[in-house]
Each structure stands twice: as C-alpha cells, then as structure tokens.
C-alpha positions in Angstrom: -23.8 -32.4 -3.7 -25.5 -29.5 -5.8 -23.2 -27.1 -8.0 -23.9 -23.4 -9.1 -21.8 -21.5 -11.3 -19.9 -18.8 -9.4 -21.4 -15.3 -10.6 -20.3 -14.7 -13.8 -17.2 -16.3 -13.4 -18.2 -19.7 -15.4 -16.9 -21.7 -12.9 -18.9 -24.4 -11.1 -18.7 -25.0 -7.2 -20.4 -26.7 -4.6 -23.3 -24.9 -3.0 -21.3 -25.3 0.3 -18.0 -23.6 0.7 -15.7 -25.3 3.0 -14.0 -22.4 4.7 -10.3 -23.0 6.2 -10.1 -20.7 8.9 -10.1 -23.2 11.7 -7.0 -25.2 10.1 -3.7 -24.2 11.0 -2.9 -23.9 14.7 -3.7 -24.1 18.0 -1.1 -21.5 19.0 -3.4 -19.1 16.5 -6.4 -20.0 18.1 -7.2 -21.9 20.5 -10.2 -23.7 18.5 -8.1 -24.0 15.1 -7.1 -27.8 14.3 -3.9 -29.0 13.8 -2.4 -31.3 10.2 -3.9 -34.2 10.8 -7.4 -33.3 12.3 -7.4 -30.8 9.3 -6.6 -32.6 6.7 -9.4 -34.8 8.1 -12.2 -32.9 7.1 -10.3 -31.5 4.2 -11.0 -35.1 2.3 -13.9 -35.7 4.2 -15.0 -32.4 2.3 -13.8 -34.0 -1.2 -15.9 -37.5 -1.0 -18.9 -35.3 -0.3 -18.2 -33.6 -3.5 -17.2 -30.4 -1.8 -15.1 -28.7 -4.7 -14.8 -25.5 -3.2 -12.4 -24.0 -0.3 -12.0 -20.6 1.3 -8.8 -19.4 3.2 -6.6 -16.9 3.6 -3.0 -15.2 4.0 -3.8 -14.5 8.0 -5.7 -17.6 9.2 -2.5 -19.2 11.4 -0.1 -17.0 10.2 -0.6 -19.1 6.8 -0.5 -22.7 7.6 -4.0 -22.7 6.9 -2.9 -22.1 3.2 -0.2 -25.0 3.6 -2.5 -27.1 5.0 -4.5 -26.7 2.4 -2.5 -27.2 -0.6 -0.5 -29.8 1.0 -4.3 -31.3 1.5 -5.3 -31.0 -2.1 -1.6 -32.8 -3.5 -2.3 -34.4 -6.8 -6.3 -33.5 -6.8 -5.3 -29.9 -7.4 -7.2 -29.4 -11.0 -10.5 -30.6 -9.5 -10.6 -27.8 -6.6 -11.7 -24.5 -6.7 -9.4 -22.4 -4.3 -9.9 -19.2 -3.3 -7.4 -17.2 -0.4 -7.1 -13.5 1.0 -4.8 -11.0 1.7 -4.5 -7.6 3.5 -4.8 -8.0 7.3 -0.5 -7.4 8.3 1.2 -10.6 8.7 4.1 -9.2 10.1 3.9 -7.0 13.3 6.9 -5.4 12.0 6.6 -5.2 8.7 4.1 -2.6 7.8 4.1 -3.3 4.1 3.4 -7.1 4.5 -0.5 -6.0 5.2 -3.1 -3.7 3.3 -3.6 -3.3 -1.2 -0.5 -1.4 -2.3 1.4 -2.9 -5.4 3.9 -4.0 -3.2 1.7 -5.6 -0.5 -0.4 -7.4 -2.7 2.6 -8.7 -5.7 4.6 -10.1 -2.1 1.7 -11.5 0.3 0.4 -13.2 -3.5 3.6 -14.6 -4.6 3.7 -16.1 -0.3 0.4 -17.0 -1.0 1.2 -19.3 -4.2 4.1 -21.1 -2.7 2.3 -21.9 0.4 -0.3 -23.1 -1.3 1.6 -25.3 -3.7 -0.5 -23.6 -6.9 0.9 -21.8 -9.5 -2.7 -20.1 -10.3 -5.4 -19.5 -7.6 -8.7 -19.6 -8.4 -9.9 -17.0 -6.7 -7.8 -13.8 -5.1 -9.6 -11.4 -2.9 -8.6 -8.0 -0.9 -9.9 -9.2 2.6 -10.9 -5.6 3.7 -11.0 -2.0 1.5 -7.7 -0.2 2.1 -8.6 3.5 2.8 -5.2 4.0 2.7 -4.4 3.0 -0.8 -5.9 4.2 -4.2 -8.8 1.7 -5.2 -7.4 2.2 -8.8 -3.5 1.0 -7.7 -5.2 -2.3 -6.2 -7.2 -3.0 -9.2 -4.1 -2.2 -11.3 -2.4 -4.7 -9.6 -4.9 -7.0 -9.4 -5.2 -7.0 -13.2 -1.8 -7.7 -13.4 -2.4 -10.8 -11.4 -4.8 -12.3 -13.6 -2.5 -11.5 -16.8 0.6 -13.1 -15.6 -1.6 -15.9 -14.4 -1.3 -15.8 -10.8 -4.6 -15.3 -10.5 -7.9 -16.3 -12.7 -10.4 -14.6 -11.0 -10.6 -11.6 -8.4 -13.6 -11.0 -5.9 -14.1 -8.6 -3.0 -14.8 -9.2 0.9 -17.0 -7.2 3.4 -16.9 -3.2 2.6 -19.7 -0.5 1.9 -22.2 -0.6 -1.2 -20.6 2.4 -2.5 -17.2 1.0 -2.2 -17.7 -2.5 -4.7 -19.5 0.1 -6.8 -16.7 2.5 -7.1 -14.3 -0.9 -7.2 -16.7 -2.0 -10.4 -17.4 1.1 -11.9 -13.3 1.9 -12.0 -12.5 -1.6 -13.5 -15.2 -0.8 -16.4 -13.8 2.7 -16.7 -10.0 1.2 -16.9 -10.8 -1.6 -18.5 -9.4 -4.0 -15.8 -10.5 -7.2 -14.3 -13.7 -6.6 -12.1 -14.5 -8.1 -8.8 -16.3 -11.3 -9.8 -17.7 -12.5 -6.2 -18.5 -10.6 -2.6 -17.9 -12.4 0.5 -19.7 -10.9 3.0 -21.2 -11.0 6.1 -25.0 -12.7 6.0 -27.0 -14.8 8.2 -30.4 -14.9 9.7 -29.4 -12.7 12.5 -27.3 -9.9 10.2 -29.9 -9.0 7.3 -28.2 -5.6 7.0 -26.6 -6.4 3.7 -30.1 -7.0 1.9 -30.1 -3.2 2.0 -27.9 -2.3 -0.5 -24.8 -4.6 -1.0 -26.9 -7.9 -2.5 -29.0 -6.0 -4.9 -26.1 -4.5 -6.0 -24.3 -8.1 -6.7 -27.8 -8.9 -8.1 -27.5 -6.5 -10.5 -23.8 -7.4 -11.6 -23.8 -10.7 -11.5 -21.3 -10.9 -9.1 -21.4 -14.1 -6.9 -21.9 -14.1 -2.8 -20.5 -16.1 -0.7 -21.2 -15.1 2.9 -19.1 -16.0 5.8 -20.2 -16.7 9.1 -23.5 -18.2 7.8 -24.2 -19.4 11.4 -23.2 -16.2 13.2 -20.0 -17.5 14.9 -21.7 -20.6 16.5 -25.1 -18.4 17.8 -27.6 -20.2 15.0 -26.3 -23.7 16.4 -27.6 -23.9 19.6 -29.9 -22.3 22.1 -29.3 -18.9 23.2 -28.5 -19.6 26.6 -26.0 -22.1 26.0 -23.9 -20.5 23.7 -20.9 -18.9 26.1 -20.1 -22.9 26.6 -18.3 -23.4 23.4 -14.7 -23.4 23.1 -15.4 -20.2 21.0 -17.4 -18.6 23.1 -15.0 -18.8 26.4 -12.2 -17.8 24.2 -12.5 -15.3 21.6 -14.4 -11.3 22.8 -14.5 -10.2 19.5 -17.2 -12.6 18.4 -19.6 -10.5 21.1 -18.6 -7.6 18.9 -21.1 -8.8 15.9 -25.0 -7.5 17.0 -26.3 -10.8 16.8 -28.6 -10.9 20.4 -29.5 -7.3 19.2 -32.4 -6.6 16.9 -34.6 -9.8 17.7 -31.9 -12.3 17.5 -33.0 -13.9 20.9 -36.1 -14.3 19.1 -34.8 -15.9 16.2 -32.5 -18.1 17.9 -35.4 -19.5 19.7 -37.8 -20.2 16.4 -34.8 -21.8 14.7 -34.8 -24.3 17.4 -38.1 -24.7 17.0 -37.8 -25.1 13.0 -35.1 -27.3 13.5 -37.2 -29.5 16.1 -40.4 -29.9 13.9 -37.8 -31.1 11.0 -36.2 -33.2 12.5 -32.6 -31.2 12.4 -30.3 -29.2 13.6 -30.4 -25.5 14.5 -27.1 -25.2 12.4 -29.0 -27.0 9.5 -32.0 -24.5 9.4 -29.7 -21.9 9.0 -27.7 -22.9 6.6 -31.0 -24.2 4.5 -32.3 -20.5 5.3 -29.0 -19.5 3.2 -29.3 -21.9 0.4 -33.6 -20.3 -0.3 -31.7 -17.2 -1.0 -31.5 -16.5 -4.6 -28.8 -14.3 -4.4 -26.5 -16.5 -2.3 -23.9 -19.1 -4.6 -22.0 -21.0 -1.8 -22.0 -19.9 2.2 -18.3 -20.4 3.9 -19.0 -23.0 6.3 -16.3 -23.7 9.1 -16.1 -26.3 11.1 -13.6 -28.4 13.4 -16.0 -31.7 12.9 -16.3 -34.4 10.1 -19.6 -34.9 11.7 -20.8 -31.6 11.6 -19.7 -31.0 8.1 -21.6 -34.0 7.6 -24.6 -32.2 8.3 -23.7 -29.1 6.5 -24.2 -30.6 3.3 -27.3 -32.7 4.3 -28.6 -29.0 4.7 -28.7 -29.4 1.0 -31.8 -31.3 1.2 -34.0 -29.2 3.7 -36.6 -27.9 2.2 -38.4 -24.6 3.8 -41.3 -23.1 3.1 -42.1 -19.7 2.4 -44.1 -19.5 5.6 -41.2 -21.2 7.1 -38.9 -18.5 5.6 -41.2 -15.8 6.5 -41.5 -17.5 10.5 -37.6 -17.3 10.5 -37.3 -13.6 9.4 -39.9 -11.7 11.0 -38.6 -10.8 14.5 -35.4 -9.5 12.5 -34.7 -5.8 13.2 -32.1 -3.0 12.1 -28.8 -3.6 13.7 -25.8 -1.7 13.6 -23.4 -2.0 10.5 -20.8 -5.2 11.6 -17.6 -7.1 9.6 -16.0 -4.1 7.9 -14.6 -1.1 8.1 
C-alpha cells in the first residue's frame, strides 16, 4: 500500500479510499451488502493496508456507519474515518436533513454513536445548503472540531465559487476551513479540472473523488454495461453524462489500455486517477474482496504520458453533474 498525507490536514491515508456506501442493506439498495459480506471486505481492506474509509449518515439509513464501526472494534486508532451528513434521514422530520445548527449538532451526535467513535476523523456537509447561511454551517462546524467531535472538516460536490466563499468565510471568521473536497472525477467527467481542482491546488485542500469508475461504466465494455445488478436497478446512475462527450470512445480505449496491460478496465481507471497530481485517495466501492483486490494492485500500473494523453483525448465538455 502507498500513503499520502491528506491535504494539509497532516494525516496519512492510503492512496485508495475504501468507500462504504454499498454496506448496509439490501432493503436500501438492492446491490448494498449485508453484516457479514461487509464486514468481509471491511478487513479484507485492513490486511491490504487500507487505512482509510468513506461513509455517511444516508447510505442504509445509517447501518453503513454501524457497520462500520462495529467493523473497526478495537482497531479504531489505526483508521482514518470520515462520514456525511445533510441528505434528510427522516421523511418526516424536516430538520434531520440539510446544515442548520440543529441539523448538523443532531445527525453528528447520531453519527458518533453509530459509529462507536467519540471523534471522527473527518466530517463533511454532503451537499451545499442554499437554504442555510454558509457562515451558520461553518459556525457549527467549528464548534465540532473544538468540543472534539470532530478533527477535521472537508466539503463534497458544489460550485467553485461555493468552497471559495466556504474558505474565504472561515479565514475571514477565523473558523476551521474545509480541509478536503470530494468530488465527482473520472475519465469520463473532466468537468471539474475547470475550476474546482485548481482551486484545491491552490489551497492545499485534499481530493478525494467518488465514483472514480463512473458508477460501473469504466469497468466493462460499453455495450455490456445495463447487465449489472446496478445498471437494471438504479435510473439515476443514467442521470451522470458519462456516454455523452466522447465517453463511448473512452470506454472503448480503456479496454484496449487495459488489454495491452494485461488488466482490468476498472484498473486503468483507477491508475488514470492515481497519475493525477491533484488527486490524494479516490472512494472506491465495491461489493467484492476480489475486486478490491484489484483496486489496490491499481497501485502498481504504471501509464505513460502517451498512455494518459490516449485515454483523455476523445474527452469533451459535458454538462455540469453530482451537485446542486
């Protein structure tokens, strides 16, 4: 396993990110995992040298977060852990969703128990609130970190100009800043190169991009994708513009990457993640030991620049897609 340290955070953490969102339950999803399988990968994760994981509040309603902790019993000081919180995780509860005071101090302290942890790692708003102050979430944020709830905050997908109004009210306030961006980032969804990762360039803020194999479409061949237990379930994942803009295109040369390498097309690009400068850890998810497996193998695929430069070039503008 390689390490990095996490933006500017200080903290080191595997260059692969095991993401939790398909542990919790089937009745969530159809795909997601139950315990046992879960817990599976969860230390299949550990004797890889996996150190961090990435859940949150909503995935199954929160038993991916018990899960989790119950997963990490009596290893907890060797794991970096990071959860979410704002999506509403009760229909009838409006104030158990979004980044008021009282959303965030309840869905954190839910978070905590469910988790088993006392401090987590790494808190993050899952999606901006344009319905709360940006100064009342980082107010309560702050507060967070100082009772010790909460060591380090980051940020998920928004607009450029959001994270820089998010930074540039912490400095001004003198609260904790956003220390990491998760966002969305793969070979077929280039849009945040724009503006959003020179940006974290600049700040030193760490990235960690989810769905670094576009929901399952950088795993296999174009045509074969609507075959997976994904793909027959879930319409929203047609939602991202990955076919659009070239993807077709790049689907195709990352099979044929993959074949002249001898790996997988899942493999290529996650490798095409890891030759990013700016990227600390992608989220991987998975629901397979084995494919895990080959996730961190990734770690020792070495492309080219022409390789890099063979992957990217079909790659067109596509619309904006993951937030708000």
């Amino acid at each position: 396993m390689e390490y990095t340290t996490l933006g500017s955070t200080g903290m080191q953490v595997s260059r692969i990110c095991l993401g939790c969102m398909s542990f919790g339950s089937s009745d969530w999803r159809e795909w997601v995992l139950e315990d046992e399988a879960s817990k599976e990968i969860i230390d299949r994760a550990i004797d890889l040298g996996i150190n961090f994981f990435d859940t949150a509040n909503m995935y199954s309603r929160g038993e991916s977060e018990r899960i989790l902790g119950e997963a990490l019993e009596g290893r907890r000081d060797e794991a970096v852990v990071a959860t979410k919180g704002f999506f509403r995780m009760r229909e009838d509860d409006p104030n158990s969703g979004g980044l008021s005071r009282k959303a965030i101090e309840q869905e954190l302290a839910a978070s905590r128990e469910r988790l088993g942890m006392e401090t987590i790692d790494l808190y993050q708003p899952h999606r901006w609130d344009y319905d709360t102050p940006v100064e009342t979430t980082l107010r309560a944020l702050d507060d967070a970190v100082r009772r010790g709830h909460v060591r380090y905050i980051g940020a998920s997908s928004m607009w450029a100009h959001q994270f820089a109004e998010s930074l540039g009210t912490s400095d001004r306030l003198g609260l904790e800043r956003f220390q990491t961006m998760q966002n969305h980032y793969n070979l077929v969804y280039r849009e945040e190169e724009r503006e959003m990762l020179p940006l974290c360039d600049k700040e030193d803020v760490g990235v960690i991009p989810w769905s670094p194999m576009a929901r399952g479409y950088l795993t296999r061949p174009h045509e074969e994708i609507d075959a997976t237990a994904r793909g027959e379930t879930e319409e929203y994942l047609y939602e991202h513009p990955y076919r659009e803009g070239g993807g077709r295109e790049i689907n195709e040369r990352v099979a044929e990457v993959a074949a002249d390498k001898g790996a997988t097309m899942a493999q290529i690009a996650l490798a095409w993640l890891l030759h990013k400068d700016w990227v600390d850890a992608p989220i991987v998810g998975t629901t397979s030991v084995e494919h895990l497996e080959q996730a961190v193998e990734a770690l020792e695929i070495d492309l080219s620049d022409s390789d890099m430069a063979y992957l990217e070039e079909p790659y067109e503008p596509v619309p904006v897609s993951g937030h708000q």
